[in-house]
VEXLUMTI-21333 format. One line per 3 residues: number of its first residue (from 1); their letters; for each residue z, y, x of C-alpha. Coordinates in steps of 0.02 Angstrom, whole numbers, m for minus. Layout:
N
NUM> A> Z/Y/X ~ ...
END
This chain:
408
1> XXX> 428/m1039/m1181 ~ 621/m1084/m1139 ~ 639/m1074/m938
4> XXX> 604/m1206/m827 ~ 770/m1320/m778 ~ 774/m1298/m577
7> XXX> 752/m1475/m489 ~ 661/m1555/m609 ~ 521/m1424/m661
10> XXX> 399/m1304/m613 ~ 476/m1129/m629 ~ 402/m1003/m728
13> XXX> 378/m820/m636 ~ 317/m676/m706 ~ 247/m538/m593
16> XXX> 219/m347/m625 ~ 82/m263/m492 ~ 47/m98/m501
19> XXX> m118/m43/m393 ~ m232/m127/m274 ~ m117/m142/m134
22> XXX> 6/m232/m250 ~ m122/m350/m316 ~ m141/m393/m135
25> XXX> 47/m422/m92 ~ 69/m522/m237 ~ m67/m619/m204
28> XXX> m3/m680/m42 ~ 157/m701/m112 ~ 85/m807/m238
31> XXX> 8/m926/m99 ~ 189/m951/m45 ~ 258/m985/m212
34> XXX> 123/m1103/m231 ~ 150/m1188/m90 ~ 345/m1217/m114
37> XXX> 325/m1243/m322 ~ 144/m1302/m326 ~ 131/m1323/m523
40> XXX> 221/m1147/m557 ~ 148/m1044/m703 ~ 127/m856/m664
43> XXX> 101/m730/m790 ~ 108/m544/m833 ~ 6/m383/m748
46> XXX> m111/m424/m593 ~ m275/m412/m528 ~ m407/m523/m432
49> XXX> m313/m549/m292 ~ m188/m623/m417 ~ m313/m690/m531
52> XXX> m388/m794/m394 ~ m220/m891/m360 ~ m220/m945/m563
55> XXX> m132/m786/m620 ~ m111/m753/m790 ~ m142/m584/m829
58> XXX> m104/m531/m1003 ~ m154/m342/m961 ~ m254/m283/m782
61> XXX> m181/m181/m634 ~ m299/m51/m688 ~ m164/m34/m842
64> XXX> m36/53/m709 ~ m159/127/m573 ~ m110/317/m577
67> XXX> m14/401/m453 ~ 69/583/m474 ~ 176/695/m592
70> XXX> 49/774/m677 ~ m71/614/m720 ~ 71/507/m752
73> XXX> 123/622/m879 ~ m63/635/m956 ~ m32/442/m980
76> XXX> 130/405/m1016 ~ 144/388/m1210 ~ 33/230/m1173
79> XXX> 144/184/m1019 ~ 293/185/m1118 ~ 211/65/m1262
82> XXX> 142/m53/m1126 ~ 315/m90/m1051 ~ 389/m95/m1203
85> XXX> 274/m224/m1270 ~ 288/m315/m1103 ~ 472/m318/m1094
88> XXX> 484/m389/m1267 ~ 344/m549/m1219 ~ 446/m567/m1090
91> XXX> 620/m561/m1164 ~ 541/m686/m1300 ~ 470/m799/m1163
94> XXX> 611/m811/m1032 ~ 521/m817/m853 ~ 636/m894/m721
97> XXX> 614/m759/m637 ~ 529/m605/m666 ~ 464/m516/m459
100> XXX> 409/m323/m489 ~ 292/m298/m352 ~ 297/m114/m290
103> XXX> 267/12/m440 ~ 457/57/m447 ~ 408/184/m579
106> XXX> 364/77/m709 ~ 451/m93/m634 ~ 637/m36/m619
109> XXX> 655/m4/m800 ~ 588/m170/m830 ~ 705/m246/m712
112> XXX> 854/m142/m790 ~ 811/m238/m972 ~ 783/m388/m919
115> XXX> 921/m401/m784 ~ 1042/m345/m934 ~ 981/m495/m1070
118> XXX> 1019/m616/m905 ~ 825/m635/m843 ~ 834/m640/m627
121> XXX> 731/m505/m561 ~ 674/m491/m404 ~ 600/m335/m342
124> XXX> 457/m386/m218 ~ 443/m209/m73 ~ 589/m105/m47
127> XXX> 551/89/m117 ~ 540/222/21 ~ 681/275/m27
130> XXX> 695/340/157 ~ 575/443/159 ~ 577/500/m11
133> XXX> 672/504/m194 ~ 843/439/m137 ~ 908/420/m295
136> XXX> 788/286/m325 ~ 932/182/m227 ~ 1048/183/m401
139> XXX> 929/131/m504 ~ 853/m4/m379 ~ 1043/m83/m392
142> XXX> 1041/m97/m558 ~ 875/m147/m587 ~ 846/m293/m451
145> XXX> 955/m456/m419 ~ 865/m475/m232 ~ 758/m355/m121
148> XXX> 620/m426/m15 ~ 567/m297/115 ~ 422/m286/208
151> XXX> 518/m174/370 ~ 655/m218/477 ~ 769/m109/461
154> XXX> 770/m97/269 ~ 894/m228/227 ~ 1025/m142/326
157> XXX> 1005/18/245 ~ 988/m58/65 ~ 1151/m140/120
160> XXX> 1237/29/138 ~ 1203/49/m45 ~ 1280/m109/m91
163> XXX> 1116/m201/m144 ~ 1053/m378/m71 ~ 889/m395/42
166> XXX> 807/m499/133 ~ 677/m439/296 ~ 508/m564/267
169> XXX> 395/m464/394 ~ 224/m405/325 ~ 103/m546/221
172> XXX> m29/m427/277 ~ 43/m470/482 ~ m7/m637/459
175> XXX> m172/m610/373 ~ m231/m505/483 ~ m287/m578/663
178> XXX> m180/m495/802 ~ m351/m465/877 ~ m486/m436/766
181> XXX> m675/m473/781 ~ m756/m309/789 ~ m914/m405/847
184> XXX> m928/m527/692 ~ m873/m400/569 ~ m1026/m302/631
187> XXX> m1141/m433/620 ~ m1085/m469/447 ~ m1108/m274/406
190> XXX> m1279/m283/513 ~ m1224/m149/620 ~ m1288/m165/808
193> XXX> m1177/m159/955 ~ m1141/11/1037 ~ m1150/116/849
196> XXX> m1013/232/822 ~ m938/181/666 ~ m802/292/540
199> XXX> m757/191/401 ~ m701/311/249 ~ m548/260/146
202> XXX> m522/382/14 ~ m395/263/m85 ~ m404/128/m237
205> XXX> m355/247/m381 ~ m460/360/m498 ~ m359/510/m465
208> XXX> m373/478/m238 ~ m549/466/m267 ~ m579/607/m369
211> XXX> m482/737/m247 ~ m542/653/m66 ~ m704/576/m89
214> XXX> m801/739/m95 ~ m702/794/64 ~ m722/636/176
217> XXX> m914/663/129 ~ m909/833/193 ~ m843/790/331
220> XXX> m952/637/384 ~ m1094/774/348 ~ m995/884/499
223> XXX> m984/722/607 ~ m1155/677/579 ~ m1209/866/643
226> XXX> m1096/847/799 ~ m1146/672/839 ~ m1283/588/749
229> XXX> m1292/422/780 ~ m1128/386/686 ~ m1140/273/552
232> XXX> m1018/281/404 ~ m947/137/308 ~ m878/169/130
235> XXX> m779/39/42 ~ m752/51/m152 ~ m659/m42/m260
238> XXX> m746/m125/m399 ~ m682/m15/m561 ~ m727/154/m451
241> XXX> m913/78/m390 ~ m1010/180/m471 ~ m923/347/m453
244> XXX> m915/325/m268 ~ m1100/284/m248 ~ m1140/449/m359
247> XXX> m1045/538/m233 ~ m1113/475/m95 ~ m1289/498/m169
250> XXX> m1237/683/m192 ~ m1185/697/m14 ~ m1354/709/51
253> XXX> m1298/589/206 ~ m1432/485/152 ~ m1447/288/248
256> XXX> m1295/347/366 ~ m1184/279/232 ~ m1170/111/187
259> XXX> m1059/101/8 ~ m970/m81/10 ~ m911/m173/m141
262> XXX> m725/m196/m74 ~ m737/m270/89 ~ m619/m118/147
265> XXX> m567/m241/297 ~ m729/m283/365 ~ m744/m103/375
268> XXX> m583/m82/461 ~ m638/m238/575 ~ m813/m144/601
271> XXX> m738/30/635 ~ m706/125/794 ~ m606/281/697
274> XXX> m548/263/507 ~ m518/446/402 ~ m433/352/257
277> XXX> m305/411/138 ~ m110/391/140 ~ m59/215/83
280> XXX> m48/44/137 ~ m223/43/169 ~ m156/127/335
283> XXX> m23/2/363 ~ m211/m114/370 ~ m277/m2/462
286> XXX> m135/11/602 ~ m132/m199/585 ~ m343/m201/627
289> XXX> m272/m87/800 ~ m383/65/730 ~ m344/245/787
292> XXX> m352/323/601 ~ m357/530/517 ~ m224/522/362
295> XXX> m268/613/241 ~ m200/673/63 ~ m220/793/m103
298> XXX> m175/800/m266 ~ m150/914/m389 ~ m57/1073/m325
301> XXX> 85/1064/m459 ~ 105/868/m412 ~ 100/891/m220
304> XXX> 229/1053/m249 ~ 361/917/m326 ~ 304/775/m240
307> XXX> 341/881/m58 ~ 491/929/m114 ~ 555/728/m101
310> XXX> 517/701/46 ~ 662/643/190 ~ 529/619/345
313> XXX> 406/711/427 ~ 276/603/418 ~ 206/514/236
316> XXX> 90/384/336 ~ 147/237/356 ~ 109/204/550
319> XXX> 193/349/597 ~ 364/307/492 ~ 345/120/582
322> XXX> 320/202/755 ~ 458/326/756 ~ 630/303/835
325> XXX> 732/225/704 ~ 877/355/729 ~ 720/479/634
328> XXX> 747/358/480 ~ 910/430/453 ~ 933/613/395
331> XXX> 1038/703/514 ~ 1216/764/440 ~ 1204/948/363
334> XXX> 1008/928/387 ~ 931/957/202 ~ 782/849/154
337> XXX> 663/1011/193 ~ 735/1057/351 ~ 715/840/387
340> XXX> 522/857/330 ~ 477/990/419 ~ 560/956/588
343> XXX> 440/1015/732 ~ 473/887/853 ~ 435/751/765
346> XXX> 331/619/847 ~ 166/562/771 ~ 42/438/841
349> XXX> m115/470/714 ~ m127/649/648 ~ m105/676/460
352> XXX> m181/822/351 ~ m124/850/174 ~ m163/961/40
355> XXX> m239/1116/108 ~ m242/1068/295 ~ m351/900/229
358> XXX> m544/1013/224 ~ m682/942/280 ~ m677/1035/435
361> XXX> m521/983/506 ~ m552/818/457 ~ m716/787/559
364> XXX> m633/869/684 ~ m477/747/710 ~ m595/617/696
367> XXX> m734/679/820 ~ m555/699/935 ~ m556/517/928
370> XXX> m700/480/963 ~ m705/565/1108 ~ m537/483/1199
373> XXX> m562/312/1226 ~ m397/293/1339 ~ m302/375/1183
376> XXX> m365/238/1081 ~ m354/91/1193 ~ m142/150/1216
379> XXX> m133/169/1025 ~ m216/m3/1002 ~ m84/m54/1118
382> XXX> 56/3/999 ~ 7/m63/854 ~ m29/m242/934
385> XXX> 189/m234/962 ~ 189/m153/785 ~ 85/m299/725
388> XXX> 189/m432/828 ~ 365/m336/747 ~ 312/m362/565
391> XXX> 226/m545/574 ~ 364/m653/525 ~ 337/m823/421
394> XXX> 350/m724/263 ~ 320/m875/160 ~ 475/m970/217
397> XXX> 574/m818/219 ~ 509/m749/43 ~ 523/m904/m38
400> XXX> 693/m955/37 ~ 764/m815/m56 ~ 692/m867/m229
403> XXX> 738/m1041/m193 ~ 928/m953/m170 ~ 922/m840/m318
406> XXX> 851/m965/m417 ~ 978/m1074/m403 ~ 1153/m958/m436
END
């Protein structure tokens, strides 16, 4: 298909999402895109959030959904063909713009091809390249014509490096009520007033599921032993139904867990403590004013390189949002260790990872919750001006910025 002539046509975007999370970004993005182009064609690799604003999909999100050295590896032979096939539909096709959404790893050498044979890119959520892999920042400048961020002070930064960006806020700010309605969303759930509710999060992949699943379980099973009358809320994505509801069958926890088929923010709505694994499902979780345990595991070999990355202290995302911004920025002489491993670094919700995550000391930082309702009324507090911070009219902004690049 030759591209769309600007001003008198439709454009013609094609959009790579990586995981659930993307899936939802793009989606809203798509609503914007819509609204400014309304006859636009989108095509390429998305999911239902995507499919439900007319995307295209010519392979599923599911294609890309694997996080960590070790399982990326186990995959990437078919990885490698996938792109390769992609990039050359695309090369043949000519989008008027092709918008990787998140998945750097498999988006920015995308972008780098297609950015070459004159295709605009776009690359839709700024890599963390603060708090981890800094050299993602050379390829990033190659790969992407534009930047839209989702944090304020990422443009400025990105800047630094000599690459354009634009700050649009959060989509998920402005789909998310600033107050929520804990009362409906229990209703809907048909869970009375006054129930202690833990909604368990143990991530959208395969591989998250596999290594937290069984541990949240075990530790609802300690939380249900300290204080019964808990209820538990379990939301699973569609592709992972089954396994979750064999593990929760397994669990012996018996009518004190409800399994949902997605509906991950009712249960945040619903919830008085989330245990819920590191992602932007805490970023939603931080947005629905929830005092939350972060939690993570892998593989040992995976977390070993992975940890050995990271710039900050902190991997969740509410505690990199909450900190002074001067802890964004790696002290001179520090080294990235001696940066991720300060001891005075601030945290407002507790993470466990790898080892420290057992079941133990995760019923125990949630019980800890539970149990200081003026902790978690000031925490709601801060994330209501975290909430107000990122809600921007991402629409205008985000589209505003294709409208520019579109044009050059």
């Amino acid at each position: 298909m030759p591209p769309a002539a600007h001003g008198t046509a439709a454009p013609r975007f094609a959009l790579v999402a990586g995981e659930a999370s993307g899936d939802l970004l793009a989606g809203h993005l798509l609503d914007a895109l819509r609204q400014r182009w309304p006859g636009l064609e989108a095509v390429g690799i998305g999911g239902a959030e995507m499919a439900a604003r007319g995307f295209e999909a010519w392979w599923p999100v599911e294609k890309l959904s694997v996080r960590g050295y070790l399982e990326v590896l186990a995959r990437l032979p078919e990885l490698l063909r996938l792109r390769r096939r992609l990039g050359d539909r695309l090369l043949a096709e000519r989008p008027d713009l092709f918008i990787g959404v998140d998945a750097p790893d498999f988006n920015f050498d995308l972008e780098v091809r297609l950015r070459t044979a004159g295709v605009r890119t776009l690359h839709f959520v700024s890599p963390s390249f603060w708090a981890w892999r800094p050299e993602k920042l050379a390829k990033l400048r190659r790969a992407a014509d534009h930047v839209l961020c989702l944090f304020p002070f990422e443009p400025e930064l990105l800047a630094e490096a000599g690459i354009a960006a634009t700050y649009v806020g959060h989509p998920l700010a402005s789909a998310i009520p600033l107050v929520p309605d804990r009362a409906a969303a229990r209703h809907a759930l048909g869970i009375p007033d006054g129930v202690p509710v833990v909604a368990l999060l143990p991530g959208s992949r395969a591989a998250e599921v596999e290594h937290l699943a069984g541990r949240f379980l075990r530790a609802a099973a300690r939380i249900s032993q300290a204080q019964a009358d808990v209820r538990f809320l379990l939301p699973a994505v569609p592709h992972l139904l089954a396994r979750v509801e064999t593990a929760v069958r397994a669990s012996g926890l018996g009518p004190a867990v409800t399994v949902l088929r997605g509906q991950s923010h009712a249960a945040l709505a619903a919830c008085d403590v989330t245990l819920i694994a590191s992602g932007t499902a805490t970023l939603e979780a931080a947005l629905f004013k929830r005092p939350m345990v972060i939690a993570y595991a892998m593989p040992r070999l995976s977390y070993r390189l992975m940890r050995r990355q990271r710039q900050l202290p902190w991997v969740g995302l509410p505690n990199v949002l909450c900190a002074p911004r001067a802890w964004l920025r790696r002290p001179t002489g520090m080294t990235a260790w001696q940066a991720a491993d300060r001891p005075d670094a601030p945290f407002v919700v507790p993470e466990l990872l790898q080892d420290a995550a057992t079941p133990e000391a995760l019923a125990r930082a949630v019980l800890d919750w539970l149990a200081a309702p003026a902790k978690m009324a000031a925490l709601e507090a801060r994330f209501r001006d975290l909430h107000e911070e990122l809600r921007r009219d991402t629409a205008r902004l985000a589209t505003d910025a294709i409208e520019t690049l579109l044009a050059r």
